[in-house]
N, C-alpha and C positions, 0 to 999 in steps of 0.2 A: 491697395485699398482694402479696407477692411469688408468683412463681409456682416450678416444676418440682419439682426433689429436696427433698424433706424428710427428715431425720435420723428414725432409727426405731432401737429397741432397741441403745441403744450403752449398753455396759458402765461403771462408774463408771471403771475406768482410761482409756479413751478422754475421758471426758470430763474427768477432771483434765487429759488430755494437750491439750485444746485450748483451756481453761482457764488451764493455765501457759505455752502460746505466745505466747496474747493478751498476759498482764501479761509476757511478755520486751517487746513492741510496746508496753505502755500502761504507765507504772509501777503507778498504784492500777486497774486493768483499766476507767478511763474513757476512751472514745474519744477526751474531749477535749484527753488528757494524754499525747501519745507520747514514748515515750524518743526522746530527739533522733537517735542514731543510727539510730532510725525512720524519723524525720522528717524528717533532713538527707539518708538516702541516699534516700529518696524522692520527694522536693523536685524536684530537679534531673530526674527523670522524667516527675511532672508537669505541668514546665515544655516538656520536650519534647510534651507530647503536646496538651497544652489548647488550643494554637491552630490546631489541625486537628479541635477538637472543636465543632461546631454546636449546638443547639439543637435537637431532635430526632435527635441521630446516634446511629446503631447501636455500642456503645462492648465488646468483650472482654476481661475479665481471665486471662488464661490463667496459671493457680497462682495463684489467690486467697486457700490457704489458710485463714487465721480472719478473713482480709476487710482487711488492714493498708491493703496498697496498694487498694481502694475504697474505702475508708472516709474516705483523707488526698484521692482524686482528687474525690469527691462535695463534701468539704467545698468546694473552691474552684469548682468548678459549681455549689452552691449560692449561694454569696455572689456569683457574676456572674450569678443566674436563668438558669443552662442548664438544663435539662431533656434527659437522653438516659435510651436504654434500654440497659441494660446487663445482658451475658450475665458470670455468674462459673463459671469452669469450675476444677477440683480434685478429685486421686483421693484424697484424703484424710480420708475419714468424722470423726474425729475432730477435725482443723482445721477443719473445712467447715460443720460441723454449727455452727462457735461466730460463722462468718460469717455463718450463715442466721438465728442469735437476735440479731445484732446490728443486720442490716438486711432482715429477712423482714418488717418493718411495712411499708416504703417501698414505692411504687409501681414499676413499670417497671424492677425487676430479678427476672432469672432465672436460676437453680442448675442447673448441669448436672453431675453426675458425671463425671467423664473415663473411670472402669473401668466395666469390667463382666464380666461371663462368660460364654465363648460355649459350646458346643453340646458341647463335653467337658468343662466345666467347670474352664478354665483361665480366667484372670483376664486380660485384653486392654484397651488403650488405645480411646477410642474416638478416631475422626478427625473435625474441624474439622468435616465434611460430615456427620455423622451430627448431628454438637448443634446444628448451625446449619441443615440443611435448604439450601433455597432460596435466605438469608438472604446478603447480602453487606454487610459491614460497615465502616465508619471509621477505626476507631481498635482495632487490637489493643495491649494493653498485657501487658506481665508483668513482676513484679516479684521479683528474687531465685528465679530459677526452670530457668532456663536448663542453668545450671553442674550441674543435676541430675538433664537428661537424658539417657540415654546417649547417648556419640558417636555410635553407628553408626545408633541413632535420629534425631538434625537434620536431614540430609537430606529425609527424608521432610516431618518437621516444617515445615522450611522453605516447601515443595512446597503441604500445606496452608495455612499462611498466606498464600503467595502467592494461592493460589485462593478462597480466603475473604476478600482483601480487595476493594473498588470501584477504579475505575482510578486514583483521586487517592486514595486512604487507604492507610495508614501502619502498621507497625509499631514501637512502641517498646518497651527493653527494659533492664532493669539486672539485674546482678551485682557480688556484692563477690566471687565466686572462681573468677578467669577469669583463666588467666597470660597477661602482654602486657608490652609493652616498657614502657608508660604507666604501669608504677608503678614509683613511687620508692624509694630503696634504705631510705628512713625509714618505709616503710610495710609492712604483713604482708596479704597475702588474708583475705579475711572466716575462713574457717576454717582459717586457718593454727595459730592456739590451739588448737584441739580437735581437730586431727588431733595436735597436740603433747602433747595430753591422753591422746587414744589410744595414743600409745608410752609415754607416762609409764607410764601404768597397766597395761601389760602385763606388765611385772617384777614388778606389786605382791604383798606375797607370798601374802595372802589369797587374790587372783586367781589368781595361778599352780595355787594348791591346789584351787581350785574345778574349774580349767582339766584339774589330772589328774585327776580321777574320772572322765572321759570318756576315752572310747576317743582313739586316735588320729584315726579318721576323723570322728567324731563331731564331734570338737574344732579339727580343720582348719576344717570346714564353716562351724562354730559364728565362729569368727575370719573366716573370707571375708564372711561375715554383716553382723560387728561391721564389718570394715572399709567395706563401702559404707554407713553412717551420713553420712560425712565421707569421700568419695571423694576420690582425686586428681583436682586439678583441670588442666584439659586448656586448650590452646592458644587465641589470641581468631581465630588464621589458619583452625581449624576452623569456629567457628561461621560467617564471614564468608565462608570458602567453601561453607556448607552456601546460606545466605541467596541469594548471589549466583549458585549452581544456579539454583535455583527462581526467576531473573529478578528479582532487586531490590536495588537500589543499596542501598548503607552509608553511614554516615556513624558515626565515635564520636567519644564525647568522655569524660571521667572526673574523679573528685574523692577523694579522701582523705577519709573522713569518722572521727572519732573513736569510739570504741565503751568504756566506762568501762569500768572494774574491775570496780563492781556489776552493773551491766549484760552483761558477759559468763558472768558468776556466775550469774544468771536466767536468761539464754539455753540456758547447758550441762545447767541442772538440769531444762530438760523433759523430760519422762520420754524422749520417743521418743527423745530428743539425746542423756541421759544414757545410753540405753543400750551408749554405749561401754565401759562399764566392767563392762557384765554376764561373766561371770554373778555377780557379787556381785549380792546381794538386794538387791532392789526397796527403796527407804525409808532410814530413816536407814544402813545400813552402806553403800549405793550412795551416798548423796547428800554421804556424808562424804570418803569415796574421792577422788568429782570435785571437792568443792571445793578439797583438797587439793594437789591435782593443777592446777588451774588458776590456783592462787595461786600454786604454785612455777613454774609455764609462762608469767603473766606477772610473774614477777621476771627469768626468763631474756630475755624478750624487751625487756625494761628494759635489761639491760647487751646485749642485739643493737642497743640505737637504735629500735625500732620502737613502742616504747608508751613512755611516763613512767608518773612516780606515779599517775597520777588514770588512763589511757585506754590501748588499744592502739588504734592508725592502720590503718585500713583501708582499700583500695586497689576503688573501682566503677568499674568502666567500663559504661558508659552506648550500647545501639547505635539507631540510626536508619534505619528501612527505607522504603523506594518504591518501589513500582515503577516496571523501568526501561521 
């Protein structure tokens, strides 16, 4: 049985919300069944990281969310009989919770909350050293996680992982929305649709109307909000100067993976994701809104070159840490 955090009075929208992340990751929500752009952008991570993975190693997912990326990395240590113990860390109650129902049977993993609340009751990160203790590990992994925390946060981050890992182990890491030289002009950043969704929908004119009933300040607020959903995404020269602070070599590498029509569809409609298009209500007039919007956002990127009929092409770059 697994050990640490366990999910406790979460509301039915949280739990549709970590419900519908999973099946964006699984099509019929069976683990055995990942939407390829799952599978494909993940692949290429766990191939980086398996052969630095032993047989009893200390293994972290740092933004494990509803468990995607451990769930694709256990499969393949399953079928070569490794056995590690594995720390999943995520500020996300509502992801996290749907990771712990999916692998809270197995042996030898543990939940760590990354939030908490300190002593005025503001909400705070914790650090590497708090969840780990004493603890120094093998294999930090993160999957699609990066690109989401603020800049002026990496540093620090970096700092941690360098200190939490053993003198030979490794951090590895992907993103699909991290600007770099390494993509192609046929390809679009993972969120480059849904931030395309987000302008769509901002003239819409139900929206607009919803948008004046609020004050001015109100409704500034309300938009700086919406906008960090789908943040702009920042330089790969930041991250690799955050890393290489904190003493540890890089290496990257990257792949274009495809990401369907359907598939984007699912993704946008998670409630937390959809909520770009609030304040239109929750449910069918919100749901109708985005898929509208993301149907006309990939036709346009059909005549930009970046997606065809069936997929838009999406750009990971993939990084590789040691220390130096």
């Amino acid at each position: 049985m697994a050990s640490g955090w366990t999910p406790s009075n979460l509301s039915e929208l949280e739990l549709a919300d970590g419900e519908a992340y999973h099946r964006a990751l699984y099509h019929d929500g069976s683990a055995e069944h990942p939407t390829s752009w799952h599978g494909n952008s993940v692949a290429h991570l766990i191939d980086l990281a398996v052969p630095h993975i032993h047989d009893g190693a200390l293994v972290v997912d740092y933004g494990t969310g509803t468990g995607g990326s451990a769930i694709e990395l256990l499969k393949v240590l399953d079928a070569r009989g490794i056995s590690i113990n594995l720390i999943l860390i995520d500020p996300l109650v509502s992801w996290f919770y749907k990771a712990r129902e999916i692998l809270g049977e197995r042996h030898n993993i543990h939940f760590e909350l990354s939030i908490t609340e300190d002593e005025n009751g503001n909400m705070r990160f914790r650090t590497m050293q708090e969840m780990l203790g004493e603890q120094k590990v093998d294999v930090i992994i993160s999957a699609s996680t990066l690109h989401l925390v603020p800049e002026k946060a990496l540093p620090d981050l970096g700092t941690q992982f360098a200190s939490s890992l053993k003198p030979d182990g490794i951090f590895v890491w992907n993103s699909g929305d991290i600007q770099s030289s390494l993509c192609p002009a046929d390809a679009a950043l993972l969120h480059d649709p849904y931030r395309m969704v987000r302008a769509h929908l901002r003239d819409d004119t139900l929206r607009m109307t919803r948008m004046e009933e609020m004050g001015d300040d109100e409704a500034s607020s309300f938009e700086r909000r919406v906008d960090r959903i789908f943040p702009i995404p920042y330089s790969i020269e930041i991250i690799l100067d955050a890393f290489d602070s904190a003493g540890m070599n890089s290496q990257l590498s990257s792949h274009v993976v495809e990401f369907t029509s359907e598939d984007a569809e699912r993704f946008i409609l998670v409630p937390r994701l959809a909520a770009i298009a609030a304040p239109l209500h929750e449910g069918d007039e919100r749901d109708s809104a985005v898929k509208d919007a993301i149907r006309a956002v990939l036709v346009k990127m059909r005549a930009e070159g970046t997606a065809n009929e069936v997929a838009y092409r999406s750009h990971w770059v993939y990084g590789f840490h040691k220390l130096a």
